[in-house]
C-alpha positions in Angstrom: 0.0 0.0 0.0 1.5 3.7 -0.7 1.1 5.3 2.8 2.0 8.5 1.4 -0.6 8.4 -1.2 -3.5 7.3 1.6 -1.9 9.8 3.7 -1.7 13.0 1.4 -5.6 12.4 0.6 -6.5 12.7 4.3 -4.7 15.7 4.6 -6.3 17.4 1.4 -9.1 16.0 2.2 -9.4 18.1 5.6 -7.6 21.2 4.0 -10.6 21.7 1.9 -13.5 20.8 4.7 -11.5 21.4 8.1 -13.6 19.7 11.1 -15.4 22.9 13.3 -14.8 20.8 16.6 -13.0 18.1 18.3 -10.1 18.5 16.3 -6.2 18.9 16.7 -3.3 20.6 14.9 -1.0 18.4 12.8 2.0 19.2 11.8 2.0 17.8 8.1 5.5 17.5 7.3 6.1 16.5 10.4 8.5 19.8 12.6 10.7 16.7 14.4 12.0 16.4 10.8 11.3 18.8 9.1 12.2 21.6 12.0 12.4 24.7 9.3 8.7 24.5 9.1 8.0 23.8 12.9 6.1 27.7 13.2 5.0 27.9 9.4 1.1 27.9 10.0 0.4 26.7 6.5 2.2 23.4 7.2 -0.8 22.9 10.4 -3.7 21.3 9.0 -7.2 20.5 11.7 -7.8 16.8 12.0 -10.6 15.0 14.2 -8.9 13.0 16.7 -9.2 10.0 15.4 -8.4 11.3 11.7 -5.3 12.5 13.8 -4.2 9.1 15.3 -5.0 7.3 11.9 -2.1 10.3 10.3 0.2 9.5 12.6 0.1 5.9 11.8 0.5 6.5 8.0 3.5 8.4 9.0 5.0 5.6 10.5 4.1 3.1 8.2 5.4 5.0 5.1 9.0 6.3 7.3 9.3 2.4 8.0 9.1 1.3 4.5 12.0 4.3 3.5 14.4 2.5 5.8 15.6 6.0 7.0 16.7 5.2 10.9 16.3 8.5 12.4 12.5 9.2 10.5 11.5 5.7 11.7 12.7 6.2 15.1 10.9 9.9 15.7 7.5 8.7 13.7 7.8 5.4 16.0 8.1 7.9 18.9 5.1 9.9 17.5 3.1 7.0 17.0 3.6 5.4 19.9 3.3 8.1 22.4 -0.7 8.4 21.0 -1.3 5.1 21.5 -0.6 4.4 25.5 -2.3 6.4 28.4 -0.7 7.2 31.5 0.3 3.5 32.5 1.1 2.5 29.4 -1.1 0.5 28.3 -2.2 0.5 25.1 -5.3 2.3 23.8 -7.8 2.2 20.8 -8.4 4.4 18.3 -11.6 5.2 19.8 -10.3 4.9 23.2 -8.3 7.9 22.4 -10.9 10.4 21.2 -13.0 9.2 24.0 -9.9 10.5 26.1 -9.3 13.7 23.9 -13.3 14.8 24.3 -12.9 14.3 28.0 -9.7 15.9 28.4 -11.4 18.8 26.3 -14.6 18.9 28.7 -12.4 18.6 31.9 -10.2 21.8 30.8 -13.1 23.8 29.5 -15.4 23.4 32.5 -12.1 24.0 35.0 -12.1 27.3 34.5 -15.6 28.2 34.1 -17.9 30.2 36.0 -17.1 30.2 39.8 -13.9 28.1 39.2 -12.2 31.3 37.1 -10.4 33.3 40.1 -10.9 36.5 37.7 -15.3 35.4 37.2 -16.8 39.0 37.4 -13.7 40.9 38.2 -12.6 43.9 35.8 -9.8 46.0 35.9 -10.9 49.8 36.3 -9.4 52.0 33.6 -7.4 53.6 36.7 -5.6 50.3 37.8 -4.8 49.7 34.1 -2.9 53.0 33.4 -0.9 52.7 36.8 0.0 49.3 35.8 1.4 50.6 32.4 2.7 53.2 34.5 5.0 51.1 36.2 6.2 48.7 33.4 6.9 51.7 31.3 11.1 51.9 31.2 11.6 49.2 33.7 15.3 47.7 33.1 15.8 43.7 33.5 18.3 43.9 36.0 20.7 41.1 34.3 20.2 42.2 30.3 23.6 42.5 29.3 25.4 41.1 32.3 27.4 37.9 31.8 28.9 35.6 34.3 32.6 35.9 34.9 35.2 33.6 33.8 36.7 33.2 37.3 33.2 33.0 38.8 32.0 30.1 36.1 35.1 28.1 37.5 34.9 28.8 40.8 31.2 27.4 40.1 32.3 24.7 38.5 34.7 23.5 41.4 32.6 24.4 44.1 30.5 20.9 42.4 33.5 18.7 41.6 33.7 15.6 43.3 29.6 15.7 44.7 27.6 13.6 43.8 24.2 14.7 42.4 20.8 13.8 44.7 19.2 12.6 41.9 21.4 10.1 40.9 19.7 6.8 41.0 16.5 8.4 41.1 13.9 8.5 38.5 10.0 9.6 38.2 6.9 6.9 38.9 3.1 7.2 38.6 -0.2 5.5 39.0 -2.0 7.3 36.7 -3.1 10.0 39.0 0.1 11.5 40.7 4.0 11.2 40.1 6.3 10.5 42.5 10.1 10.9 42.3 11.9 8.2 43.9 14.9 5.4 43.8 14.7 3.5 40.8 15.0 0.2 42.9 12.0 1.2 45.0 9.0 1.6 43.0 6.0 0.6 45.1 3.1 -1.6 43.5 0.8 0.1 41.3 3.4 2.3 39.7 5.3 2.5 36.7 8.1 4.8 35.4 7.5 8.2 33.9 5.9 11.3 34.5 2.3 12.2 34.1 2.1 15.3 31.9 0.4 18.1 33.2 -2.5 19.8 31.5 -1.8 23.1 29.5 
């Protein structure tokens, strides 16, 4: 099957009639290979979420058939990482925009009404100027100020020999919180990794 071709017809397919909700950017050349066009906003393209997932596996699928290493390994990544929740398990297609529309709800209604620390709070005209007032001229105190070479080295002795508090350590969870912790002493019900905080 050419991926590419299967692939390149989604896309169009969703430039043309982009999806009004429930959707996600894509990158469509993807910006972990193609980082030039990582902020060019006419390489983003709205897919569904499970239009989304199914791109991503084309991606891999045609990168695997190239036999380029690195592509495989960063479309693998990709792929992958949509595919497993929080425990790593593995998860559906529909599983995932069941998780996506959730995750959507869960954000939306977080800050809404009541649970918005700014809900029916306005700024008088008054406190705006004075704000303006203030920020107008202010000076970062370190713009043009560089470190020292005799300080760097002094810095860089003063941690010679010590050894780091993380060492050994590494980060767990159980789905709902993230512990960090010895990598020998990982308690049951947790796996390694870091849950990923909401933006």
């Amino acid at each position: 099957m050419n991926y590419l071709k299967v692939y390149n017809a989604l896309i169009q397919s969703r430039l043309k009639n982009p999806p009004k909700e429930n959707f996600e950017k894509h990158h469509i050349l993807p910006k972990s290979l193609f980082p030039e066009k990582a902020k060019d906003k006419s390489n983003l393209v709205k897919l569904e979420y499970k239009a989304h997932f199914v791109a991503h596996h084309l991606l891999y699928l045609h990168y695997k058939n190239t036999g380029d290493k690195n592509a495989i390994f960063k479309m693998g990544c990709a792929w992958a990482y949509m595919c497993r929740n929080t425990n790593g398990l593995h998860v559906s297609i529909n599983d995932y925009e069941k998780a996506k529309k959730a995750d959507k709800e869960e954000r939306k209604n977080k800050f809404k009404g009541n649970g918005n620390p700014f809900y029916g709070k306005h700024l008088s005209d008054e406190h705006k100027k004075k704000i303006s007032k203030k920020l107008k001229g202010r000076k970062i105190w370190n713009k043009g100020k560089y470190l020292s070479k005799e300080y760097v080295e002094k810095l860089k002795n003063s941690h010679l020999g010590k050894k780091s508090p993380n060492k050994g350590k590494i980060w767990i969870n159980n789905g709902y919180i993230s512990k960090f912790t010895e990598k020998d002493q990982i308690p049951s019900g947790f796996v390694k990794g870091k849950l990923k905080k909401n933006k």
